[in-house]
MOPAC internal coordinates of N, CA, C and O (Angstrom, degrees):
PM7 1SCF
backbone

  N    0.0000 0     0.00 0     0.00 0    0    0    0
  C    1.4528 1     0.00 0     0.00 0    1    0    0
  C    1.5339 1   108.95 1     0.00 0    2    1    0
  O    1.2310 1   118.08 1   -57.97 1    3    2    1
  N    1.5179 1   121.26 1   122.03 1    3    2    1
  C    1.3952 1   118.62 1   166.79 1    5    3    2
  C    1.6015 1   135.50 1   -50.92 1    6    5    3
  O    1.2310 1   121.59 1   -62.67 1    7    6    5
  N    1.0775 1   114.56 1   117.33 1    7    6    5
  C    1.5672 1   113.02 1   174.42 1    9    7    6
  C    1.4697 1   115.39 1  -126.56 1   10    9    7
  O    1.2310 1   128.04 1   -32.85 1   11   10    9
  N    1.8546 1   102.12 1   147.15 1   11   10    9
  C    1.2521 1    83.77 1  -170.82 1   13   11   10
  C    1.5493 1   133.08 1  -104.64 1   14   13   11
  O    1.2310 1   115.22 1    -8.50 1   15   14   13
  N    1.1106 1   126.67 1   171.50 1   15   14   13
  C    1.2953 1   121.57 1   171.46 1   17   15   14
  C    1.4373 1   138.64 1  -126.82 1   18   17   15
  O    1.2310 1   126.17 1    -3.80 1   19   18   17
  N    1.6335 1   105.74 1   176.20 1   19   18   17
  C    1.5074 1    89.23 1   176.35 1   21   19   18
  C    1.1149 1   109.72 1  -113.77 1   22   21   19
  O    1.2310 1   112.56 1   -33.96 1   23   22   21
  N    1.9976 1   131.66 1   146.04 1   23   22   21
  C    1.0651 1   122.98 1  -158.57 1   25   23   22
  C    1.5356 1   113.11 1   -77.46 1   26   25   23
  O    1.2310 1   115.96 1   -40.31 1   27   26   25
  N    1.1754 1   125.27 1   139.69 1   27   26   25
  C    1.9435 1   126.34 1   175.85 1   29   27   26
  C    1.4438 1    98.02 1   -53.70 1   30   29   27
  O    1.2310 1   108.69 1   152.28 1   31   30   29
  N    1.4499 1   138.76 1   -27.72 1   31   30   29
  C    1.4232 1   114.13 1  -173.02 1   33   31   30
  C    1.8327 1   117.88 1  -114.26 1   34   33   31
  O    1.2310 1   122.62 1   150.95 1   35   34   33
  N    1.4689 1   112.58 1   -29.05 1   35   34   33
  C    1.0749 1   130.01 1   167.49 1   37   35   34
  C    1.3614 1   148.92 1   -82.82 1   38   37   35
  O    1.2310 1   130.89 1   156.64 1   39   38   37
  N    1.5476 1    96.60 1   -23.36 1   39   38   37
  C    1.2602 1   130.65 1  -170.73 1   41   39   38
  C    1.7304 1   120.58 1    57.88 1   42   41   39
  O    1.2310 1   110.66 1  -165.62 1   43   42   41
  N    1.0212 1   135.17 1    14.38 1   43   42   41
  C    1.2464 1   133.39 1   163.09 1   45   43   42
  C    1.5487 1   116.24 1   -66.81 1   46   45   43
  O    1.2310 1   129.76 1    -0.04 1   47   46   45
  N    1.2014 1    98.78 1   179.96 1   47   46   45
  C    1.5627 1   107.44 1  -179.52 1   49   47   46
  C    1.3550 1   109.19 1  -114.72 1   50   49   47
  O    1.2310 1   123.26 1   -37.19 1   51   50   49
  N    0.7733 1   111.35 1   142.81 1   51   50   49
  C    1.6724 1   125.04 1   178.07 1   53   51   50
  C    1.6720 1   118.26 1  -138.48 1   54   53   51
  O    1.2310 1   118.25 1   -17.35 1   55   54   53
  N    1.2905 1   120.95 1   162.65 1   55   54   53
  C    1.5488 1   112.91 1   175.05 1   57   55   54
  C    1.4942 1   102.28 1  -112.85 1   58   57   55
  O    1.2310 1   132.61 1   -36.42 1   59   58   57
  N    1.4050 1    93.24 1   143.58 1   59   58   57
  C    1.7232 1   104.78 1  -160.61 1   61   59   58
  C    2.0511 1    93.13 1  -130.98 1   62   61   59
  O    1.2310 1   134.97 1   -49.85 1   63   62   61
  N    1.5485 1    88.65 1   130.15 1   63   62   61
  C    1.7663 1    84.92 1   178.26 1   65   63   62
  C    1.5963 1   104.90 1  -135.46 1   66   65   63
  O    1.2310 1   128.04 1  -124.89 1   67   66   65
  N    1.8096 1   102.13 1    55.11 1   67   66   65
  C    1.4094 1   108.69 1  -171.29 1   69   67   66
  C    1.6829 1   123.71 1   -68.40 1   70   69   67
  O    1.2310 1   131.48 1  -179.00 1   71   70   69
  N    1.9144 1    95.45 1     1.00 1   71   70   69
  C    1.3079 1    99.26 1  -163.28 1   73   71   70
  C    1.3880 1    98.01 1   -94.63 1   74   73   71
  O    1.2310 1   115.22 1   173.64 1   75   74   73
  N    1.3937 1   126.68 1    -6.36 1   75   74   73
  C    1.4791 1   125.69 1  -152.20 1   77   75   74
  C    1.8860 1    97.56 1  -132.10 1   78   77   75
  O    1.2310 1   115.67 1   -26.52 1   79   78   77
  N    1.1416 1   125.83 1   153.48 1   79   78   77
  C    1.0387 1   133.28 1   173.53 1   81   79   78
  C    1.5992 1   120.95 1   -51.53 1   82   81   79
  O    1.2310 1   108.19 1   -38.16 1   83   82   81
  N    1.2055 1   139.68 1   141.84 1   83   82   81
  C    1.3424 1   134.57 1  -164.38 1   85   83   82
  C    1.5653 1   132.08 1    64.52 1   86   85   83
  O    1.2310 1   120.44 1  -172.41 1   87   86   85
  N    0.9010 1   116.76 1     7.59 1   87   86   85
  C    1.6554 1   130.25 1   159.61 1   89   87   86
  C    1.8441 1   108.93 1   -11.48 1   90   89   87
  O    1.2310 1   123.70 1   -52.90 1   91   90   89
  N    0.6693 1   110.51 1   127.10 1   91   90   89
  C    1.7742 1   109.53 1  -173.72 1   93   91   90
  C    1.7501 1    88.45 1   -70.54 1   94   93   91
  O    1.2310 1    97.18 1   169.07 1   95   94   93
  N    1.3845 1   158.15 1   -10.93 1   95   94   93
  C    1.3226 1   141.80 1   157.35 1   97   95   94
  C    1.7685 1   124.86 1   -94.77 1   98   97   95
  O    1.2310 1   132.97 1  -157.02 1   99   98   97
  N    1.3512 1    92.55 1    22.98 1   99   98   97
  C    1.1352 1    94.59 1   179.54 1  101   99   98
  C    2.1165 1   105.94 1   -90.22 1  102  101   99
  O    1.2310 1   131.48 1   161.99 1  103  102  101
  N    1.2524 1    95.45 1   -18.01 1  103  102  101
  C    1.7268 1   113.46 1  -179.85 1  105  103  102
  C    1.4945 1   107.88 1   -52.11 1  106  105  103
  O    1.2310 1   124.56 1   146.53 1  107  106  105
  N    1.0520 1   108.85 1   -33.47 1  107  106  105
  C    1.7818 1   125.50 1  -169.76 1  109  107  106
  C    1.7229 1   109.82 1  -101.06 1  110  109  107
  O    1.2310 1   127.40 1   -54.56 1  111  110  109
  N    1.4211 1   103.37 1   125.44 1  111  110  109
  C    1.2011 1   119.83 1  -172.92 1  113  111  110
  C    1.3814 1   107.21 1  -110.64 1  114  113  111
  O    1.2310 1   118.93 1   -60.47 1  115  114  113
  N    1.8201 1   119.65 1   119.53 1  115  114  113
  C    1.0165 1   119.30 1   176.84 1  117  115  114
  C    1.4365 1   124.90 1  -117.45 1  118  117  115
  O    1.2310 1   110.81 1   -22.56 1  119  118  117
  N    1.1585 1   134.89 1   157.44 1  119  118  117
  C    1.2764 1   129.26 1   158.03 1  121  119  118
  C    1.4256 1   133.05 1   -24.81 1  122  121  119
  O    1.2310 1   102.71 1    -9.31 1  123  122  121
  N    1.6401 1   149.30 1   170.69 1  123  122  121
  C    1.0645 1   134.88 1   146.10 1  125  123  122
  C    1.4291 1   124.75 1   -77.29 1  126  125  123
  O    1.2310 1   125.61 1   149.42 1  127  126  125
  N    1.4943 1   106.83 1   -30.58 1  127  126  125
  C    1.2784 1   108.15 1   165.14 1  129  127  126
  C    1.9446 1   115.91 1   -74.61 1  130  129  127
  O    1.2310 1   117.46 1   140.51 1  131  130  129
  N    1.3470 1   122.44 1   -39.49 1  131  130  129
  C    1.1104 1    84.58 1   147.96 1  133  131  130
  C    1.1682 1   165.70 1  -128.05 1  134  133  131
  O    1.2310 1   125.61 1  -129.60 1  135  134  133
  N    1.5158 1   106.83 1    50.40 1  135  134  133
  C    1.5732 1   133.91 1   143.02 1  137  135  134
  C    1.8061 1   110.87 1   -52.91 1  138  137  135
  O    1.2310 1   128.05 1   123.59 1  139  138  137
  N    1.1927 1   102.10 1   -56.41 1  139  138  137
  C    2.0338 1   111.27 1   162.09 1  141  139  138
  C    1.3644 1    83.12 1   -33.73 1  142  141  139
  O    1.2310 1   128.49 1    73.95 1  143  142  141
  N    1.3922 1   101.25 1  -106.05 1  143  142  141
  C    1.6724 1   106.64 1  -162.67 1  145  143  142
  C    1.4075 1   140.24 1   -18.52 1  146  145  143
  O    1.2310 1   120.75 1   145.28 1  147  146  145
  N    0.8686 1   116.18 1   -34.72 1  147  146  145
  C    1.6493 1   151.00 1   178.81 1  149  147  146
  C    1.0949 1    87.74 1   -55.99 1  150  149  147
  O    1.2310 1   122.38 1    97.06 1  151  150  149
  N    1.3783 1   113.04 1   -82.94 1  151  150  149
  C    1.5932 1   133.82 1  -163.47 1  153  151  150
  C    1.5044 1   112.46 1   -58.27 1  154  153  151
  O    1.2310 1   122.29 1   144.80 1  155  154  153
  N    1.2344 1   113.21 1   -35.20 1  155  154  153
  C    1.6289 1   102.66 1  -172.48 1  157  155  154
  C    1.4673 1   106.16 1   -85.54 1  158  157  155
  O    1.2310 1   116.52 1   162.52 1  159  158  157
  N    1.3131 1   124.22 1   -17.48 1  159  158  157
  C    1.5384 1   131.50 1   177.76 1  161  159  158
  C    1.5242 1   125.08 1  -112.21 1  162  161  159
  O    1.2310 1   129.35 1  -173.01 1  163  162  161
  N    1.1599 1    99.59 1     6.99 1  163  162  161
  C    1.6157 1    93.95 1  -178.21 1  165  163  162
  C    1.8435 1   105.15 1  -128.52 1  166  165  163
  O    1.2310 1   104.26 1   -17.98 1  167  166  165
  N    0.8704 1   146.65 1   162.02 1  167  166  165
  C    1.9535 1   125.31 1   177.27 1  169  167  166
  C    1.4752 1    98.63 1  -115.06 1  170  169  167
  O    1.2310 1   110.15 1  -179.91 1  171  170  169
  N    1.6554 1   136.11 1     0.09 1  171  170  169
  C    1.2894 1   119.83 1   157.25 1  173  171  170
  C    1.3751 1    74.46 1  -148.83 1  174  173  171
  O    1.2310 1   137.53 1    17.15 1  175  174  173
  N    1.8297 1    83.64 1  -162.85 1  175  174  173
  C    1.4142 1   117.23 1   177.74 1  177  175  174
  C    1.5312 1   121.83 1   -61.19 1  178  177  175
  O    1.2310 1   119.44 1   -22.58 1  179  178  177
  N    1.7204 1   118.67 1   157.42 1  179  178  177
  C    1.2121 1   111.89 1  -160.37 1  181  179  178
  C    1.9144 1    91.81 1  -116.81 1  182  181  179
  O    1.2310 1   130.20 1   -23.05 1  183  182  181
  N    1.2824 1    97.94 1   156.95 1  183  182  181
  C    1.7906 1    97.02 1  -172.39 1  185  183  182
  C    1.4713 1    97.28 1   -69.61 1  186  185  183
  O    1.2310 1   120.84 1     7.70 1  187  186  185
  N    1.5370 1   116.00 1  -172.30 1  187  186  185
  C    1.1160 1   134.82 1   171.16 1  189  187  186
  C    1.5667 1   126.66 1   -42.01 1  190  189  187
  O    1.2310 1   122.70 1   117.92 1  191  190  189
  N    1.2200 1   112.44 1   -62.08 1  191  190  189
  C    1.2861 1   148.13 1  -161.30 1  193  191  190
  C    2.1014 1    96.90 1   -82.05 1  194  193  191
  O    1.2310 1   121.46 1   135.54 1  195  194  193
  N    1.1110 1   114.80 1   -44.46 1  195  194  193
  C    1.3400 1   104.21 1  -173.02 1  197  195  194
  C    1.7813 1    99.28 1   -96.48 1  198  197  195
  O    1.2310 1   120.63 1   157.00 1  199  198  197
  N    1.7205 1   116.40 1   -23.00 1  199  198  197
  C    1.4783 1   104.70 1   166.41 1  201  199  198
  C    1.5151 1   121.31 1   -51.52 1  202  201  199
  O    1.2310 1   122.43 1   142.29 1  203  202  201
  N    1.3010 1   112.94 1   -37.71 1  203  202  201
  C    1.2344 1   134.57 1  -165.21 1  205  203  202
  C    1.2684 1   103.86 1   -83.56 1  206  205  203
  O    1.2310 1   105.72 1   127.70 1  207  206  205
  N    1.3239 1   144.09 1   -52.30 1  207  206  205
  C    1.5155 1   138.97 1   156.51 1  209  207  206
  C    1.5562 1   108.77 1   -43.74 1  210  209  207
  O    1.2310 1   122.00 1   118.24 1  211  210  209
  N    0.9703 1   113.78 1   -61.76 1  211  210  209
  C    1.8589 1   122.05 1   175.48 1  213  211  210
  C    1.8798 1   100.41 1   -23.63 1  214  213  211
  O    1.2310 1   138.94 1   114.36 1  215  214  213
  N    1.3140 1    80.87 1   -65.64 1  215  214  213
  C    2.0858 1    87.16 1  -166.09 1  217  215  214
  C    1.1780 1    99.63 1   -52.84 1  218  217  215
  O    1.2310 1   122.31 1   116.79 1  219  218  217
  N    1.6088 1   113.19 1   -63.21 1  219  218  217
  C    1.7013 1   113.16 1  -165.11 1  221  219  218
  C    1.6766 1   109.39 1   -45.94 1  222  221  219
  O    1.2310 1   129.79 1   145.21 1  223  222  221
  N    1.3722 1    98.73 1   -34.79 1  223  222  221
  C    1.8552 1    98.32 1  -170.76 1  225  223  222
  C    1.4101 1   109.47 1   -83.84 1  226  225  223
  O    1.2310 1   117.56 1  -177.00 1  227  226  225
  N    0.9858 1   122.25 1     3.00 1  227  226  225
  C    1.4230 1   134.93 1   178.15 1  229  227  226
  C    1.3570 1   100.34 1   -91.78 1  230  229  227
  O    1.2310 1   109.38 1    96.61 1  231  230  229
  N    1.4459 1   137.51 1   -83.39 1  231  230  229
  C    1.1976 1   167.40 1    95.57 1  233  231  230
  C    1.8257 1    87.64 1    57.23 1  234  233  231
  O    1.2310 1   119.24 1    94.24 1  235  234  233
  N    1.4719 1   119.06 1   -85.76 1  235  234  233
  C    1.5627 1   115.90 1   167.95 1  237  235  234
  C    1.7528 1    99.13 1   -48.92 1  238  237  235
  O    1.2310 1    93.31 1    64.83 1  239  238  237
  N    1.1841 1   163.44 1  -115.17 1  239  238  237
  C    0.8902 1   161.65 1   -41.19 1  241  239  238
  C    1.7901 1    94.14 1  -138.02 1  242  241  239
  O    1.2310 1   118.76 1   178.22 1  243  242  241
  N    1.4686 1   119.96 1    -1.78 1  243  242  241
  C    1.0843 1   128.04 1  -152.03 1  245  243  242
  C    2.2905 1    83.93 1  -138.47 1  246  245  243
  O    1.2310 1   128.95 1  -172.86 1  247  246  245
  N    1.4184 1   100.36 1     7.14 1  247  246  245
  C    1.4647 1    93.33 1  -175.61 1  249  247  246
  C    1.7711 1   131.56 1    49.36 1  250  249  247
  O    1.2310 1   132.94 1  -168.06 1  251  250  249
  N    1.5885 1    92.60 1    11.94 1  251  250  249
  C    1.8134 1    98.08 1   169.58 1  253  251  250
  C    1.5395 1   115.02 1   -74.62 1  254  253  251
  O    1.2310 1   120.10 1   180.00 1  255  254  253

């Protein structure tokens, strides 16, 4: 069941259905390190819009 949240970096709300199969962030494949990262700097999950900046800025900064 979806519930919603507020994002760790943006603060918006978003609907998050991490408990149930198909989660709209399950599409995005990340590293372990940065899943690490994530985790040591953020205290939940991040909405759509700033997950998606996260990777890309990773992604440049990582020379992909």
């Amino acid at each position: 069941m979806p519930s919603e949240k507020n994002c760790s970096k943006c603060g918006n709300v978003f609907e998050c259905t991490n408990d149930a199969d198909g989660c709209w962030c399950q599409q995005y494949t990340l590293s372990l390190d940065v899943l690490k990262h994530l985790k040591e700097n953020f205290e939940n999950c991040l909405c759509p819009v700033c997950l998606v900046q996260y990777i890309q800025d990773e992604n440049v900064q990582n020379g992909y």
